[in-house]
C-alpha positions in Angstrom: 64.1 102.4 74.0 65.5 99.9 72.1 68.4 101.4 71.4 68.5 102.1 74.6 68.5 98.2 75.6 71.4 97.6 73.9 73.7 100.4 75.0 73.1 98.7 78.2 73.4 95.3 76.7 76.9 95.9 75.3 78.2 98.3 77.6 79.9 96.1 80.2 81.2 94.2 76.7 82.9 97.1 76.1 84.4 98.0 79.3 85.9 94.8 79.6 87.1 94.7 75.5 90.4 96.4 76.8 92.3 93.0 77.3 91.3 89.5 76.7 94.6 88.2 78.1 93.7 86.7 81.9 96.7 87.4 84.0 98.1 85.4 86.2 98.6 86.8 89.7 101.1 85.0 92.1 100.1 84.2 95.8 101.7 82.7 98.8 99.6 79.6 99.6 100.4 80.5 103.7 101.6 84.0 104.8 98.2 85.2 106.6 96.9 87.4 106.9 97.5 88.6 103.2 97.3 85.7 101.7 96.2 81.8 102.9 93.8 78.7 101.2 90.6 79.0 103.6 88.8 75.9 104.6 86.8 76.2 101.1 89.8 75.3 99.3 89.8 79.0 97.6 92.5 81.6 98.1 91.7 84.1 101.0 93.2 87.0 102.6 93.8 91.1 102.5 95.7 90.8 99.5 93.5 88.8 97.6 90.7 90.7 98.4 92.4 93.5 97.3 93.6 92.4 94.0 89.1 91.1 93.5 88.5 94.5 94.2 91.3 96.2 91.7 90.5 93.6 89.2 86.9 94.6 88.7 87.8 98.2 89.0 89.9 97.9 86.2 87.9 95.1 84.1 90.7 92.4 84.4 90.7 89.0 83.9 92.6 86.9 86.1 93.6 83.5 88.0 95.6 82.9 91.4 99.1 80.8 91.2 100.0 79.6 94.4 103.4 79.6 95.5 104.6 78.0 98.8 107.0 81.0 99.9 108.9 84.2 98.5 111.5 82.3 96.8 109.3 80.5 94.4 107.2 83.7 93.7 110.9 85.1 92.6 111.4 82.1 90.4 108.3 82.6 88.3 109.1 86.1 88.2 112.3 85.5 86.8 110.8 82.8 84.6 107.9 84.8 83.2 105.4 82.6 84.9 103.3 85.2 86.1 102.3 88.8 85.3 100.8 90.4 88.9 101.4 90.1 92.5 98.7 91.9 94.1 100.9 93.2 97.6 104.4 93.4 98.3 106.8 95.9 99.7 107.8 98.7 97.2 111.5 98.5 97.4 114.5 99.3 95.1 116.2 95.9 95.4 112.7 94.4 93.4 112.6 97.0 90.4 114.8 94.4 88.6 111.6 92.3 88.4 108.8 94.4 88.9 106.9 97.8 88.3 104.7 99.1 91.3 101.5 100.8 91.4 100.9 103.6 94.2 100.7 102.7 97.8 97.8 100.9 98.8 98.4 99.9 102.5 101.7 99.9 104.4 102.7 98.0 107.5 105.6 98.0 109.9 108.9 96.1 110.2 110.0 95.4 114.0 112.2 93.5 116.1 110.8 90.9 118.4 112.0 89.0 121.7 111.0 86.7 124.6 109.4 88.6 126.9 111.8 87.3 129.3 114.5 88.6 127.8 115.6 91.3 129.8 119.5 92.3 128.6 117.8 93.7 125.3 115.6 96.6 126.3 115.5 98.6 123.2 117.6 98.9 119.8 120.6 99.3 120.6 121.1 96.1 122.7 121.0 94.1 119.1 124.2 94.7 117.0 125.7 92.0 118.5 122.8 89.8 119.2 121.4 86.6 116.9 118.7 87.6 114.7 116.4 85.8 112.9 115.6 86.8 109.7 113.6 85.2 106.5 115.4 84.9 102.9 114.7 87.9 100.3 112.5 90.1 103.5 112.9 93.2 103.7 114.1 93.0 107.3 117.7 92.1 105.7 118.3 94.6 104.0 117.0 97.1 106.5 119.6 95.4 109.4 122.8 94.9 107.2 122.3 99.4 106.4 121.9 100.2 110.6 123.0 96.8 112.6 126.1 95.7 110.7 126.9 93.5 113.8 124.1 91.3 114.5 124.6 87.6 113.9 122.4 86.6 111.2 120.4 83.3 110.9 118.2 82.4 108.0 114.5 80.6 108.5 112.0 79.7 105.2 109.3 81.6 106.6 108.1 83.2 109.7 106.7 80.5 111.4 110.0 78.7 111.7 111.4 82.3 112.9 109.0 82.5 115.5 110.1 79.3 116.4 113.6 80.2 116.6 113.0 82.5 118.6 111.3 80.5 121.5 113.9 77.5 121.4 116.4 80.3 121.6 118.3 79.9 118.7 117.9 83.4 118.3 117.9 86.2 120.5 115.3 88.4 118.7 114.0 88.2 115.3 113.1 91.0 112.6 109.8 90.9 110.8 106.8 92.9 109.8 104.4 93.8 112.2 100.7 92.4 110.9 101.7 88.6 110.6 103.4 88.5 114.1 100.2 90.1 115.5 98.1 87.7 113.6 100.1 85.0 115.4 100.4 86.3 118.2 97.6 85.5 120.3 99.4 82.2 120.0 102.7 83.9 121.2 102.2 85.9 124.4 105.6 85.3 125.4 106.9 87.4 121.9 106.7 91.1 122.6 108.3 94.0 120.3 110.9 96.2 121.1 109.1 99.1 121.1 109.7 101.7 117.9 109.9 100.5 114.6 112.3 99.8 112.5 110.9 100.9 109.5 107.2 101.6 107.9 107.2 99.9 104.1 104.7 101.1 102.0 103.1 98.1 99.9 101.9 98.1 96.5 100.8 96.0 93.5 104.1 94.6 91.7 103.8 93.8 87.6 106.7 93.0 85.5 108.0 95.0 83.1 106.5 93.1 80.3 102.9 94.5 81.0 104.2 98.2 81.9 100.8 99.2 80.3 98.8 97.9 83.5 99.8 100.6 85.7 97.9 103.0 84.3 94.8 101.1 85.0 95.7 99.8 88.3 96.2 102.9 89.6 93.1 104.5 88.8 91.6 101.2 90.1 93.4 102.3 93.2 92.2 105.7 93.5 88.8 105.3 93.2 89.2 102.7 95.6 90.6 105.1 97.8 87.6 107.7 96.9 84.8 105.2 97.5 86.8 103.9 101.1 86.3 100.6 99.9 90.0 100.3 100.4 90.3 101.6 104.1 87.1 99.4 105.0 88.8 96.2 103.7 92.1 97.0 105.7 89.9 97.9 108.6 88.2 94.4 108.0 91.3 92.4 108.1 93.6 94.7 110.3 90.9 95.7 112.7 92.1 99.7 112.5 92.4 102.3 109.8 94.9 101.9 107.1 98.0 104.1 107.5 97.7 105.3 104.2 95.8 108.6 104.0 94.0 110.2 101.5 95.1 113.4 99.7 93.0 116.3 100.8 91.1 116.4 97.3 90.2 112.7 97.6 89.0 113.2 101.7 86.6 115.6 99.5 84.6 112.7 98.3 84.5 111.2 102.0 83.3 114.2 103.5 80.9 114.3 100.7 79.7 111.2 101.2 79.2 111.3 104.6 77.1 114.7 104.7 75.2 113.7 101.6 74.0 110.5 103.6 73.9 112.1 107.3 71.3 114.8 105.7 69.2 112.4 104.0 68.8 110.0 107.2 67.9 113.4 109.1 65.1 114.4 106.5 63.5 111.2 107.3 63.8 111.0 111.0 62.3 114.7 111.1 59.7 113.5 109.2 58.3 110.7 110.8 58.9 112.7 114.1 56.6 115.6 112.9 54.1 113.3 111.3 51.2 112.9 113.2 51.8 108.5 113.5 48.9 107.9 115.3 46.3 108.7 112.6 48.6 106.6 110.1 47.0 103.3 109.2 49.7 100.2 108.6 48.7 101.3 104.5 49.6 105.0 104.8 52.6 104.0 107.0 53.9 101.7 104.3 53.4 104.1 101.4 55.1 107.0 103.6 58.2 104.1 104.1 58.1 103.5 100.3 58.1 107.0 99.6 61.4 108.2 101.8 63.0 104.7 100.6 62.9 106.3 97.4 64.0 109.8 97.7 66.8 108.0 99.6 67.3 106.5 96.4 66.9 109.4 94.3 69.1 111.3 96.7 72.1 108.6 96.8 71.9 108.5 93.2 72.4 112.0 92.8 75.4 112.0 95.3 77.2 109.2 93.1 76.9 111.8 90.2 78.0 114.8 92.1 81.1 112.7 93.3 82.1 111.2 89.7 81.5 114.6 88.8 83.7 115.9 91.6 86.4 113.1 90.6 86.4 114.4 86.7 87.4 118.2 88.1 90.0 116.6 90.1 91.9 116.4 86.9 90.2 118.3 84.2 90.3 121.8 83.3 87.0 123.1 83.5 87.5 125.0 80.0 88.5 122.8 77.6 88.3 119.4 79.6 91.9 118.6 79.2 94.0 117.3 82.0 95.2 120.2 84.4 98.5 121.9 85.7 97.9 119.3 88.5 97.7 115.9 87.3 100.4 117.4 84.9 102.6 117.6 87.8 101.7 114.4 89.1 102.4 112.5 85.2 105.9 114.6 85.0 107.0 112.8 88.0 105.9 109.0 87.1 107.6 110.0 83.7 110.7 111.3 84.8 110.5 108.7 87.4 110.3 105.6 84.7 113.2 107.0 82.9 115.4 107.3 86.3 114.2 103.4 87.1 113.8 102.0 83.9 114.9 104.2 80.8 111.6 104.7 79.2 112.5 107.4 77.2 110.1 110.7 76.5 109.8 113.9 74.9 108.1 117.2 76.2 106.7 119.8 74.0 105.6 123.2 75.8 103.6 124.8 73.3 101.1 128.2 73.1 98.6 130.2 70.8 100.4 132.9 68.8 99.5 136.6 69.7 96.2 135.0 71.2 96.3 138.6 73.7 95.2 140.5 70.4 93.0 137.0 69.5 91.1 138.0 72.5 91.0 141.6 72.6 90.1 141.8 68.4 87.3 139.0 68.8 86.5 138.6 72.6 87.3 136.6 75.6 84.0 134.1 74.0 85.4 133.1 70.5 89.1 132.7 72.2 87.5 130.7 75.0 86.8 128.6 71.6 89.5 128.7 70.0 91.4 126.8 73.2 88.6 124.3 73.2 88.8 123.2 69.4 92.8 123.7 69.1 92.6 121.1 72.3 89.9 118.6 70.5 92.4 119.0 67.2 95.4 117.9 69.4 93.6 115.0 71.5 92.7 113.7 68.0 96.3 113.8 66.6 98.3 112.5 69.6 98.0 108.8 71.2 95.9 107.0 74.1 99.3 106.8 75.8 100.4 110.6 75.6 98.9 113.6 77.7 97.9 116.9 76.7 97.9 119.4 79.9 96.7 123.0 79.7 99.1 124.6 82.5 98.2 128.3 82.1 96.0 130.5 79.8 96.7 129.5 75.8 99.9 127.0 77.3 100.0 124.0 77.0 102.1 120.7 77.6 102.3 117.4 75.6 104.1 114.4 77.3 105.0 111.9 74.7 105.9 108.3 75.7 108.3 106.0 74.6 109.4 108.6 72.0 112.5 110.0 71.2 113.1 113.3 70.0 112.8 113.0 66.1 109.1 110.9 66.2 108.8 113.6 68.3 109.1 116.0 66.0 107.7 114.7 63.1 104.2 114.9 65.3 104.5 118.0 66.5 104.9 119.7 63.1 102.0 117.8 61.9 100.1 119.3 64.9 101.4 122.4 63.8 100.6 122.8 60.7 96.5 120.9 61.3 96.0 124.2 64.1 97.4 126.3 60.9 95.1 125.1 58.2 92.4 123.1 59.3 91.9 125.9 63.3 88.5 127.7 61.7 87.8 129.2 64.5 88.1 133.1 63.5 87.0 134.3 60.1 89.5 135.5 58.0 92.4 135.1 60.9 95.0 131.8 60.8 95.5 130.7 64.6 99.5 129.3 65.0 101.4 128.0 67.6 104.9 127.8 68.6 106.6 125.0 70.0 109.6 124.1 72.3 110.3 120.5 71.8 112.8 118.3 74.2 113.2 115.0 75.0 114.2 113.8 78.6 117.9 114.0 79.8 120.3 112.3 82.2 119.4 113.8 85.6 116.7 115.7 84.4 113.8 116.6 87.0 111.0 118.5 86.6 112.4 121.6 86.2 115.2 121.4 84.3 113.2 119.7 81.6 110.6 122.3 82.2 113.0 125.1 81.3 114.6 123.6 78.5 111.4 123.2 77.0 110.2 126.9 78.0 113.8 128.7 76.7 113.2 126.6 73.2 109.4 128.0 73.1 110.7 131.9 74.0 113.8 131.2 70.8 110.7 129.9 68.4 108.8 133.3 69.7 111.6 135.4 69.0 112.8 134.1 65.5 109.2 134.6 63.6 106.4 132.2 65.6 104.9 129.2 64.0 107.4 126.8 64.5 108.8 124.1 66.3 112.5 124.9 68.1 114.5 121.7 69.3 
């Protein structure tokens, strides 16, 4: 029990030992309703609430700057001010500054007039109309690719636009959709044109410096996603579902949720109707209340383990408890996708058990089930936090090696090589070895191509005698 005690004691020390750097995270004092200063004095808003919520998820320490419109958050960017800003538009023209997590909301970009207006009925009217538009939006860029002929004017932020647009300085202005329908009731006379221009997905931005957070903001994000604590915020502030949609093994965890909680609230109203209630004293009525309450418990307790459970598979192969063929897939692309974006550099090793057929068929499917289990506990103890080991068939597997070039690379994959060699016990009086196709990441390189190059070096080092790592 004492022991016990402090486990419990130290655990949130631990979880929270990652990092004792507190970021700084950059806000717009005024661009509601993402981000404002409520009547408390305290920073309020979707964003910010979003940012609490990923923060605690992923045990970071933090404090809000304020900044009084885009162009000052760009400064202290560029000035290395700040670390995090918790929402803003993933778009090419900011990866000079800034790393994105995944989505976590979107919103869409339209063009507004007077609803008086009646010469502009629908997009096409605009190219050679005055638009409104705010420095460094998104709403620029989108108009200069599709409306080359609109007559631009600049604003500092969207109030002034919307301002523009009723003194008709402007004839319709470009902006995202959620602020102007936060103003709106303000507005009637400002109406849409109807379709979209665009829908931005939104994400959280870092800079480069602390590449490392992504990682653990976006498995913030995703259990935010599995719990729904991130659709019931946007629902909170938005008033409607968020348009971002969860993948069909995270709508799992909904659906489990919902059933889980649906049967239990049925067990208890079956029981109270069945129960004979009017023989029940006020004290038998409150120990029967006590009682459900806690198989409620018991019950929602057991659902959380089922879904964390559930949320380990997701990822996991059930055999050896390494990641699987499909969150391999997934970390190819954010690999291959940092090199494109930022050239991270990484190598790729495709590697499998020697004649482990004749392994299985000489000592059975049970003692080669455990050879794949230890050779994988060898491996995870050889290779970095920041590296992945995927098993992506039967004895195949795939090691992703960040920020490593192909000769570091090398050097740690012969080590691994020759560990399984001598120190894989597994079999009694029989050496397990691997082969090895080693690579590191190319000029247009996708998933595929790096794939196979890997795969052809691994078939060469199969052919010319096993045991051995082919670059």
């Amino acid at each position: 029990m004492k022991k016990l005690f402090f486990i419990v004691l130290l655990l949130p020390m631990l979880l929270l030992s990652h990092s004792d750097k507190v970021y700084k995270v950059v806000i717009r004092s005024d661009w509601q309703p993402y981000y404002f200063i409520n009547t408390q004095g305290k920073p309020d808003g979707y964003a910010v609430e979003l940012f609490d919520l990923i923060a605690k998820e992923a045990h970071l320490d933090y404090k809000f700057v304020l900044a009084n419109n885009f162009q000052e958050i760009v400064q202290l960017l560029q000035e290395g001010s700040v670390d995090i800003i918790p929402n803003i538009s993933i778009s090419s023209d900011r990866q000079s500054l800034l790393l994105f997590t995944q989505p976590t909301d979107d919103f869409l970009v339209n063009i507004y007039k007077r609803n008086t207006s009646t010469e502009i009925k629908n997009l096409d009217d605009i190219n050679d109309k005055r638009v409104g538009l705010v420095r460094n939006n998104i709403c620029t860029k989108i108009l200069n690719q599709k409306y080359t002929q609109t007559k631009q004017r600049f604003y500092m932020d969207y109030k002034a636009l919307i301002n523009g647009l009723l003194n008709k300085d402007v004839d319709v202005f470009c902006y995202p959709k959620p602020l102007i329908d936060f103003e709106n009731g303000e507005h009637s006379s400002i109406v849409s044109l109807g379709k979209a221009l665009v829908e931005i997905k939104r994400g959280v931005g870092v800079t480069k410096e602390n590449f490392d957070l992504l990682p653990l903001l976006d498995d913030a994000i995703t259990n935010l996603k599995l719990t729904g604590e991130l659709s019931k915020l946007h629902k909170k502030w938005f008033n409607k579902k968020s348009y971002i949609e969860l993948t069909r093994s995270e709508t799992i965890f909904v659906v489990l949720s919902f059933l889980g909680i649906s049967f239990t609230t049925l067990v208890i109203i079956a029981y109270f109707i069945n129960k004979k209630k009017w023989l029940m004293t006020n004290d038998m009525l409150q120990k029967e209340v006590k009682k459900q309450t806690q198989l409620l418990e018991d019950q929602n307790q057991e659902l959380t383990r089922l879904q964390e459970e559930l949320k380990e598979q997701l990822n996991k192969d059930t055999l050896t408890n390494i990641y699987n063929r499909k969150f391999y897939n997934q970390k190819l692309l954010e690999f291959l996708s940092l090199f494109e974006r930022y050239d991270m550099v990484f190598s790729f090793v495709i590697f499998d058990i020697d004649d482990f057929k004749k392994i299985n068929d000489t000592f059975g499917h049970a003692l080669g089930d455990r050879v794949l289990i230890e050779l994988t506990q060898m491996v995870n103890q050889h290779i970095r936090i920041t590296d992945y080991l995927f098993r992506i068939g039967g004895e195949e597997f795939v090691i992703l090696f960040a920020n490593t070039e192909l000769e570091d690379a090398r050097k740690v994959a012969e080590k691994l090589r020759e560990n399984i060699e001598k120190e894989l016990t597994t079999l009694d009086n029989h050496t397990v070895t691997v082969s090895m196709g080693l690579t590191q990441v190319q000029k247009e390189d996708n998933a595929q191509s790096i794939f196979k190059r890997a795969d052809e070096l691994l078939y060469k080092a199969k052919k010319s005698g096993k045991n051995q790592v082919l670059l």
